[in-house]
C-alpha positions in Angstrom: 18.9 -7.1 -1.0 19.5 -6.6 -4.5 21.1 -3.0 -5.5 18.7 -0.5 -6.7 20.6 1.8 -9.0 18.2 5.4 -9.1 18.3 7.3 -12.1 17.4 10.7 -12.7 14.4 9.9 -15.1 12.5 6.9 -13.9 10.4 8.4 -10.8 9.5 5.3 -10.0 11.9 2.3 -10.2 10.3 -1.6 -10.6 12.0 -4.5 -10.0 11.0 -8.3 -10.3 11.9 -10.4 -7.5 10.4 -13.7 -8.7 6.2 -13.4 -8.4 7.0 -10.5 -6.1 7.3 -6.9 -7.7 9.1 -4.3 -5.9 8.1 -0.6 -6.2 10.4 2.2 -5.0 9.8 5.7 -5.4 12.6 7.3 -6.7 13.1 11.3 -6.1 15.6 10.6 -3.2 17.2 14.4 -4.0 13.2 15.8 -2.4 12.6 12.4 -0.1 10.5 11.1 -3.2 8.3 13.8 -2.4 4.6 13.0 -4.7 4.4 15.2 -7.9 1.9 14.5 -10.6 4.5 12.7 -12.9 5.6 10.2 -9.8 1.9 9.6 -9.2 1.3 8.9 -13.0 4.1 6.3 -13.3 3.4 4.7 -9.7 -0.5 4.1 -11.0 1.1 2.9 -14.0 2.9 0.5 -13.2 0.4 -0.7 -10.4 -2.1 -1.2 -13.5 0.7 -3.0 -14.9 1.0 -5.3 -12.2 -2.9 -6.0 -11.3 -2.5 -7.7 -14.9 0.3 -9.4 -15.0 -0.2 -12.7 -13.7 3.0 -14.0 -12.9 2.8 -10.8 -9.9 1.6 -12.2 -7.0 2.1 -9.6 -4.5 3.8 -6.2 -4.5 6.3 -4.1 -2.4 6.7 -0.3 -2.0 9.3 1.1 -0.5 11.3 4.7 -0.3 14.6 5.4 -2.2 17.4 7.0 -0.3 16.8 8.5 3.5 12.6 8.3 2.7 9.8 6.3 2.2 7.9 9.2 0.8 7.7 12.9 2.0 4.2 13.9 1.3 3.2 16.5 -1.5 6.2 18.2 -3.0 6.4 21.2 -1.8 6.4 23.2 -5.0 3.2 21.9 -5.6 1.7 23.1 -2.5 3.0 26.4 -2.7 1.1 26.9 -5.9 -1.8 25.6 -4.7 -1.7 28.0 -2.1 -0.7 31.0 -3.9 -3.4 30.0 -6.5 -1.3 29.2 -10.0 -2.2 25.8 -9.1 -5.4 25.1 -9.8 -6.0 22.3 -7.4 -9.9 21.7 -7.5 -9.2 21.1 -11.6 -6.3 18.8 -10.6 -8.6 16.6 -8.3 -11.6 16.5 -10.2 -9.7 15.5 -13.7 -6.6 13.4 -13.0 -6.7 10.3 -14.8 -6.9 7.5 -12.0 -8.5 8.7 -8.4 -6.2 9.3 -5.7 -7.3 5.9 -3.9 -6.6 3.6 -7.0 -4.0 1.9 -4.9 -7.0 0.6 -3.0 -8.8 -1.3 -5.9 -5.4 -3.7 -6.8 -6.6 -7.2 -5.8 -3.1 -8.4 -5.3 -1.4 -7.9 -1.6 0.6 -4.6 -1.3 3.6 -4.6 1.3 4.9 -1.5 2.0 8.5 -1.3 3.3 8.5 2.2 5.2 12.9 3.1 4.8 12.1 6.1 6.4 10.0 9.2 6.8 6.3 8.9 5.6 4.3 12.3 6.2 0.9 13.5 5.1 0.2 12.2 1.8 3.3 9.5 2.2 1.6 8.3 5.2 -2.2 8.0 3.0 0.3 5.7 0.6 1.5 3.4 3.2 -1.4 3.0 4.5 -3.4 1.9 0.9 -1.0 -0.7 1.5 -2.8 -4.0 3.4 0.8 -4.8 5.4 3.4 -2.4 6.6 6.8 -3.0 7.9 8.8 0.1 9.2 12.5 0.3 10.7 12.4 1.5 14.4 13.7 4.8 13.5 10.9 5.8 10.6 9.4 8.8 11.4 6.0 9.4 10.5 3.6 12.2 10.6 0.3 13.3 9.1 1.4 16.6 8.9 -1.7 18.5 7.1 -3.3 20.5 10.4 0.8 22.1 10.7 0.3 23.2 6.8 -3.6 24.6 7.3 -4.8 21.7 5.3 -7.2 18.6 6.1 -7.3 15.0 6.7 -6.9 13.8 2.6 -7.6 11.5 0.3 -9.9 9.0 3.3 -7.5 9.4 6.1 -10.0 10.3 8.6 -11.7 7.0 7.5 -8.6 5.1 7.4 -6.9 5.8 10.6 -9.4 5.2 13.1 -10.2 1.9 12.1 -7.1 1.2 12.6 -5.5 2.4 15.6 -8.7 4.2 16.9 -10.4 7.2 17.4 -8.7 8.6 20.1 -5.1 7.8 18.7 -6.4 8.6 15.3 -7.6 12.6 16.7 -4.1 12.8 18.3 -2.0 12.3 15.3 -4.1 14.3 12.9 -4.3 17.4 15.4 -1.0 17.6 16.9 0.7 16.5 13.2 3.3 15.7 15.9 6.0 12.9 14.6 6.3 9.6 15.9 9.2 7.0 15.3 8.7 3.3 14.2 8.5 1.7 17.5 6.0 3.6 18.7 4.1 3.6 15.7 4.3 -0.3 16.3 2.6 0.2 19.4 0.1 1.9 18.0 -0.7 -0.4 15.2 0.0 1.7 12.5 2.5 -0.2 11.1 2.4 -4.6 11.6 6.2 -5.0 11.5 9.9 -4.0 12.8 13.0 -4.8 10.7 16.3 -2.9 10.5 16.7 -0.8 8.0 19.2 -2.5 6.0 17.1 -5.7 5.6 13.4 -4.2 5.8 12.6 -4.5 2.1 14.2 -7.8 2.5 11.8 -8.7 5.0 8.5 -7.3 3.1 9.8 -9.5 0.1 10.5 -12.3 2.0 6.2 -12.0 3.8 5.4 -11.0 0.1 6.8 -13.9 -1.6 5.2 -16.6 1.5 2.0 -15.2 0.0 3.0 -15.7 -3.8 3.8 -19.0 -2.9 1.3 -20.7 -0.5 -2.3 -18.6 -1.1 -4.5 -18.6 -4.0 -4.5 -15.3 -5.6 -8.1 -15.8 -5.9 -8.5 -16.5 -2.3 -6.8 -13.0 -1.2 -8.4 -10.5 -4.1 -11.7 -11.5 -2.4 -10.5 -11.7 1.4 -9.1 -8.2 0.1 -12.5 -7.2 -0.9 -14.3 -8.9 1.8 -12.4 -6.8 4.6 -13.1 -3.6 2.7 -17.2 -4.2 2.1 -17.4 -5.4 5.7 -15.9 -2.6 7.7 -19.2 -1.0 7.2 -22.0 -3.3 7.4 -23.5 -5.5 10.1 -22.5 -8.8 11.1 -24.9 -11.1 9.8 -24.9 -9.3 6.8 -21.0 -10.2 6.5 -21.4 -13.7 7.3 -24.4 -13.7 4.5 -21.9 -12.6 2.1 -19.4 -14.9 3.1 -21.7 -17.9 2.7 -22.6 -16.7 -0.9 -18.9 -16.3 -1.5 -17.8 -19.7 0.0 -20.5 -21.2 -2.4 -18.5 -19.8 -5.4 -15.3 -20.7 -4.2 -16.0 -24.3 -4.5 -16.7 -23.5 -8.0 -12.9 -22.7 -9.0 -10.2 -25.1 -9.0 -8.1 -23.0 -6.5 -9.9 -25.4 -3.5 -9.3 -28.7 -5.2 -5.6 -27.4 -6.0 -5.2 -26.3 -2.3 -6.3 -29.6 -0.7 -4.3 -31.9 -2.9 -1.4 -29.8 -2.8 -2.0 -30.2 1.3 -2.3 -33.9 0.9 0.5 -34.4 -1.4 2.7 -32.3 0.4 3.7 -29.7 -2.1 4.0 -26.1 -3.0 0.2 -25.2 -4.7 0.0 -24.3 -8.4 -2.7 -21.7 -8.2 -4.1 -20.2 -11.2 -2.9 -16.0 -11.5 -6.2 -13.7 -11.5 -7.5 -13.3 -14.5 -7.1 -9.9 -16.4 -9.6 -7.1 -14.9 -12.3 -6.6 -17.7 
């Protein structure tokens, strides 16, 4: 792994690993707790990213002890004490809270360490997690007399279920990586001095072998289709086959499969 070297100004550190672009949150004094200024640069350079084309995929990881400790606690303590004026915060910050969601381009997250409340809702706008064993993770907002944010109670269910999902938003209790495993919260186990490594090394098989094309809409397809019959997916998917054929990532895929090569696939274009 290549040496990240925080700083006490950047909240946000991005480094270029080939078509791969790693993201670490960087307030390792607070466990890269989220305040508005982290959030700001984070969405920034994600924008950054979704149009750049030589980024193919993207990794996010924690530095120091954490992935990413949930709201700063400053911040909530404000909120709650009312100098913060939180409903004017959500209803006028720049981007939307789920803006991670909209990036076409695959988003790895590499979970260092503890991910709670709103650090867990940032993993998982991530499409592929990899954890170390000993990660702990909780949701954290029923122990702080808050609620499920920012889609969680639409998120987590679909993923690990409804029964699971009710446990670990209740209880807030803490689980560790392996079990978290088990549960299918998180898709992979590396150690924790190689687990960015290993989320490069998945992000950069993507970069290389699949059309970016081919995953912004696979990305969007899974979304769309988690809430709408099954015919009507497969009607979509026929539709979106059809136009497929129409871009030169399908001729480039099956002569690069013939020939034996890496493909050259065309980067996405730039989002109007």
């Amino acid at each position: 792994m290549t040496d990240i070297a925080p700083t006490a100004t950047d909240t946000v550190l991005a480094e270029r690993r080939g078509q791969v672009l790693v993201l670490t949150l960087n307030r390792p004094d607070r466990l890269n707790a989220w305040n508005d200024e982290l959030e700001a640069r984070y969405y920034e350079l994600l924008n950054e990213a979704e149009d750049d084309p030589e980024v193919r995929a993207i990794v996010v990881t924690g530095a120091g002890r954490g992935f990413c400790a949930g709201a700063d606690m400053d911040d909530l303590e404000a909120a709650g004490d009312g100098s913060r004026d939180i409903a004017s915060v959500l209803r006028n910050r720049p981007r939307p809270r789920t803006f991670p969601l909209t990036i076409r381009k695959p988003m790895i997250a590499a979970i260092n360490g503890a991910a709670a409340g709103l650090g867990l809702v940032e993993a998982m706008y991530c499409d592929i997690r990899f954890s170390t064993p000993e990660a702990k993770f909780t949701t954290a907002f029923a122990r702080r007399g808050l609620i499920a944010e920012y889609g969680l109670s639409w998120l987590l269910p679909r993923l690990i279920g409804q029964s699971a999902a009710l446990d670990l938003l209740l209880s807030a209790r803490v689980i560790r990586g392996e079990e978290a495993h088990r549960l299918g919260l998180v898709d992979r186990l590396a150690p924790r001095e190689t687990v960015v490594d290993e989320a490069v090394a998945y992000a950069a098989e993507l970069a290389e072998h699949c059309s970016p094309a081919s995953m912004a809409i696979i990305k969007a397809q899974v979304q769309a289709d988690m809430d709408r019959p099954f015919a009507e997916a497969v009607a979509a998917a026929d539709e979106l086959m059809i136009e497929s054929f129409a871009r030169p990532d399908v001729v480039e895929g099956v002569q690069s499969y013939n020939e034996q090569r890496p493909p050259a696939f065309p980067g996405l274009p730039t989002r109007s």
